[in-house]
C-alpha positions as CSV (number, residue, x, y, z in Angstrom):
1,X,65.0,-27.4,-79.3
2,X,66.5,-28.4,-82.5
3,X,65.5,-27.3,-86.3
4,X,64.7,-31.0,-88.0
5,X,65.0,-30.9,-91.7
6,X,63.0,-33.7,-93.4
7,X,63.4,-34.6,-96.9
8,X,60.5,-36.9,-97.9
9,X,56.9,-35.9,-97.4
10,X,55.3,-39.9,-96.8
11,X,53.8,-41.4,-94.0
12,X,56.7,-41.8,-92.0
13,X,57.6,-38.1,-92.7
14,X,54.6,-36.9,-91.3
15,X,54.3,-39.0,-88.3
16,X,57.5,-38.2,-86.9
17,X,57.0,-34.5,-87.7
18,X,54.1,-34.6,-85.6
19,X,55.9,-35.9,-82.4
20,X,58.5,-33.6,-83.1
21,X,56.2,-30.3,-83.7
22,X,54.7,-31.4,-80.4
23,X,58.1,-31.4,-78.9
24,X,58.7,-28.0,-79.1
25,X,60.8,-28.7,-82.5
26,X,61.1,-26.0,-85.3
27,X,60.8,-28.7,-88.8
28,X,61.0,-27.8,-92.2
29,X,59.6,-30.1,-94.9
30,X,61.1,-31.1,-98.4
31,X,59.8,-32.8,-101.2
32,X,59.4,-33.2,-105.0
33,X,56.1,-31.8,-104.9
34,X,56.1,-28.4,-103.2
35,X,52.3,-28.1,-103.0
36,X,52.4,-31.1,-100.7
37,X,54.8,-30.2,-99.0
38,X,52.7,-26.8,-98.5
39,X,49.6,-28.5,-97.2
40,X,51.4,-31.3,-94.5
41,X,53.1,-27.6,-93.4
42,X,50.0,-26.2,-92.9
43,X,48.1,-29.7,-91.5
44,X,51.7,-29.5,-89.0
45,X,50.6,-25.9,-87.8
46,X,53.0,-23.5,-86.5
47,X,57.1,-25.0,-86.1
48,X,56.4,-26.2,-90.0
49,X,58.1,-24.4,-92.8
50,X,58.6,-25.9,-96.8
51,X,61.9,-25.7,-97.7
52,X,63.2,-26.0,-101.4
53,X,64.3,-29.7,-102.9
54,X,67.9,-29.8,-103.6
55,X,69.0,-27.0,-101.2
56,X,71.1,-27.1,-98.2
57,X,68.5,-28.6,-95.9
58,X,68.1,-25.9,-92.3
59,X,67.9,-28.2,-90.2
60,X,71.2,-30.1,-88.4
61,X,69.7,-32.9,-88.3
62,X,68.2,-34.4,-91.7
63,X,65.9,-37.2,-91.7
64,X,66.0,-39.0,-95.1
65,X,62.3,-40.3,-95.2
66,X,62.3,-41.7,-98.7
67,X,62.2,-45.4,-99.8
68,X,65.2,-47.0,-100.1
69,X,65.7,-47.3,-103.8
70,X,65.5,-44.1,-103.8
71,X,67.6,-42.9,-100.8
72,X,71.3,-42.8,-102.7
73,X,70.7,-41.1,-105.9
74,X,68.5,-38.3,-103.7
75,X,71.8,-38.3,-101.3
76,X,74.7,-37.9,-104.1
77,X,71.9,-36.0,-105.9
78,X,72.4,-33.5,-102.8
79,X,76.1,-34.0,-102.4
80,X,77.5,-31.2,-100.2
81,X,74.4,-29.8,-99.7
82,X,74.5,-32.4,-96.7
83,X,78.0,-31.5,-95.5
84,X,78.6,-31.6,-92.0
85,X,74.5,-32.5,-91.2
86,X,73.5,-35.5,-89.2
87,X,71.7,-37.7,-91.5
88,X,68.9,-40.1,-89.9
89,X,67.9,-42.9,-92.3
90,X,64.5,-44.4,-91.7
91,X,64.2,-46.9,-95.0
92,X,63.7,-50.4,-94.9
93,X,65.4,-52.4,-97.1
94,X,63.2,-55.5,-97.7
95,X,62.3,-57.2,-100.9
96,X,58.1,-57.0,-102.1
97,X,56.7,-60.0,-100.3
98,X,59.2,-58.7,-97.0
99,X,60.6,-62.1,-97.1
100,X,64.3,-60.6,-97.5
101,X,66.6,-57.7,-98.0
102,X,67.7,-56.4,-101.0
103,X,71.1,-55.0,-100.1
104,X,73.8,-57.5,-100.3
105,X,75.2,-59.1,-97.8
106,X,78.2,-57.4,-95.3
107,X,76.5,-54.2,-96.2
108,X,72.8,-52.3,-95.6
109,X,70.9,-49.4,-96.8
110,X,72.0,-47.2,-94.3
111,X,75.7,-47.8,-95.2
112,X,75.5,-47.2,-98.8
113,X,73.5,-44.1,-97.7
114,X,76.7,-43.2,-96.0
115,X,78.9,-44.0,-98.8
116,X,77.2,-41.5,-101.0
117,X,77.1,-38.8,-98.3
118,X,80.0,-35.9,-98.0
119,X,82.3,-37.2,-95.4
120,X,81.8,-35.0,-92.8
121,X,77.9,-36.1,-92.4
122,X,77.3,-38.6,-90.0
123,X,74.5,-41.3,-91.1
124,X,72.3,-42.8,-88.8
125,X,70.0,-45.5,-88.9
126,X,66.7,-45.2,-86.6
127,X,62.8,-45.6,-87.2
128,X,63.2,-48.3,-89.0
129,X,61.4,-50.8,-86.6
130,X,58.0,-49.0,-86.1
131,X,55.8,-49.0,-88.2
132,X,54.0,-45.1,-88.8
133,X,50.7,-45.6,-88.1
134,X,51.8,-47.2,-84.2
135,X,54.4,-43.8,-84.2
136,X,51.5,-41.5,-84.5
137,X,49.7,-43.5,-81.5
138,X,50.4,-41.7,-78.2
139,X,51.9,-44.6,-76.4
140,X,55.5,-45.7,-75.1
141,X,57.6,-46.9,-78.1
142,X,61.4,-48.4,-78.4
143,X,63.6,-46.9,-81.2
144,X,66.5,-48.5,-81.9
145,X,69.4,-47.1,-83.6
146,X,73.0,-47.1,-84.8
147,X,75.7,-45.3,-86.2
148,X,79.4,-44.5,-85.5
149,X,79.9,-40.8,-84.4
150,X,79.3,-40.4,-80.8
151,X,78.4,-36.6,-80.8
152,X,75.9,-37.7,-83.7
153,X,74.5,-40.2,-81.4
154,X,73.8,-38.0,-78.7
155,X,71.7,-35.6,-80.6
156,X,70.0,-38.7,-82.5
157,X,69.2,-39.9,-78.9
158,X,68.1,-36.5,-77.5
159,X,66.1,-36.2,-80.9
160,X,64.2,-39.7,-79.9
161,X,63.7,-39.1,-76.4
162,X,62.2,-35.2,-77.6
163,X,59.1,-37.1,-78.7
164,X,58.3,-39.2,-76.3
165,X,60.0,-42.3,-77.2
166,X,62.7,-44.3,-75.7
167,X,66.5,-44.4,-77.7
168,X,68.1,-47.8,-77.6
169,X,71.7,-47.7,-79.1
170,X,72.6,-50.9,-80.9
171,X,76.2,-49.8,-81.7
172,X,78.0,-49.0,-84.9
173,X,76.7,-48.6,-88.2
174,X,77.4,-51.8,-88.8
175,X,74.3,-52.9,-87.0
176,X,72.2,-51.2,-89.6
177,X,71.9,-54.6,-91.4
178,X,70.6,-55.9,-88.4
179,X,68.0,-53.1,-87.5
180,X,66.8,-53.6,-91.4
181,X,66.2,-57.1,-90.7
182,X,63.5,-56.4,-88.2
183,X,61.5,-55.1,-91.0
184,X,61.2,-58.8,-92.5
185,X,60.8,-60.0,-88.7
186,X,57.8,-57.7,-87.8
187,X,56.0,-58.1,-91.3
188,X,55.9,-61.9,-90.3
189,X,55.0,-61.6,-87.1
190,X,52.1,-59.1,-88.5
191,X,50.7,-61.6,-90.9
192,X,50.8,-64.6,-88.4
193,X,51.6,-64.9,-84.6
194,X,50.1,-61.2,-83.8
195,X,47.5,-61.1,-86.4
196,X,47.4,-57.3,-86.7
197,X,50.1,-54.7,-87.7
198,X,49.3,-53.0,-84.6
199,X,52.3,-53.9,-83.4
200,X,55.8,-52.4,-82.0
201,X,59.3,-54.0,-81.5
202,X,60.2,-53.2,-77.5
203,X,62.9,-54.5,-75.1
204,X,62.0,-55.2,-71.1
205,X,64.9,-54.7,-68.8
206,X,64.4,-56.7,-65.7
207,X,64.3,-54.5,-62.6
């Protein structure tokens, strides 16, 4: 199993930490705030180690589980520091009232992510689509994700399938817009046709 650095100590942080101390994953937490960081190690159990803000992270693959405003100056903030790791960005990118998103168009979060990374890190959108309190439900869940290095890809998609989810490639990073747009999408469908946020994005495949 892998050693999965997370930078970030939210709700998304810890829910995916979960699923990925329960599958067999050595993780090490980052954050602002090293006492929290402390205590969601020690609520994580054994696997969970606190590691210092603004080092080179342990783990190989990074997952940047920060709001997206402030995603890019914690990235150039790291600089090098991220050399050479894969870099999974869970942000969404919508405005307050999730009605749109706030990165321009022909772009997304994830890619200006990338733009501030060194260039031998490989950025990766994923998570994005589920919300954290469905992730910490023990249940079948899609995650779809995108980025443009196939070896990156394939650890991404082992990393998924590690927790007990199912990894659904979209295609190049380019489709980070598109995966960002969901965010709008599910709010919406929250608030009116489902009537409960207890809700997950999945695909069916015919048999």
């Amino acid at each position: 199993m892998s050693s999965i650095s997370f930078i970030g100590l939210g709700g998304m942080a810890h829910a995916i930490a979960a699923r990925a101390v329960a599958g067999g994953h050595s993780i090490e937490l980052i954050g602002r705030d090293p006492a929290k960081a402390k205590g969601l190690a020690a609520e994580l159990g054994v696997g969970a180690t606190v590691g210092t803000f603004g080092t080179v992270p342990a783990g190989d693959i990074v997952v940047l589980a920060v709001p997206y405003a402030s995603a890019v100056p914690i990235v150039a903030q790291y600089g090098d520091a991220l050399a050479g790791k894969v870099i999974i960005d869970i942000s969404n990118t919508f405005n307050a009232d999730a009605t749109a998103l706030v990165v321009p168009d022909g772009t997304s979060g994830a890619q200006e992510i990338a733009k501030a990374a060194p260039a031998s890190a490989h950025v990766l959108k994923a998570f994005n689509t589920v919300f954290g309190h469905v992730l910490v439900q023990d249940r079948p869940l899609d995650v779809f994700f995108a980025g443009d290095d196939p070896q990156a890809k394939a650890s991404v998609s082992a990393f998924i399938e590690s927790l007990g989810l199912r990894p659904l490639d979209v295609g190049g990073l380019e489709m980070a817009r598109w995966l960002e747009g969901v965010g709008p999408l599910l709010m919406g469908l929250a608030r009116n046709g489902a009537g409960t946020f207890d809700v997950a994005l999945g695909v069916d495949f015919p048999s």
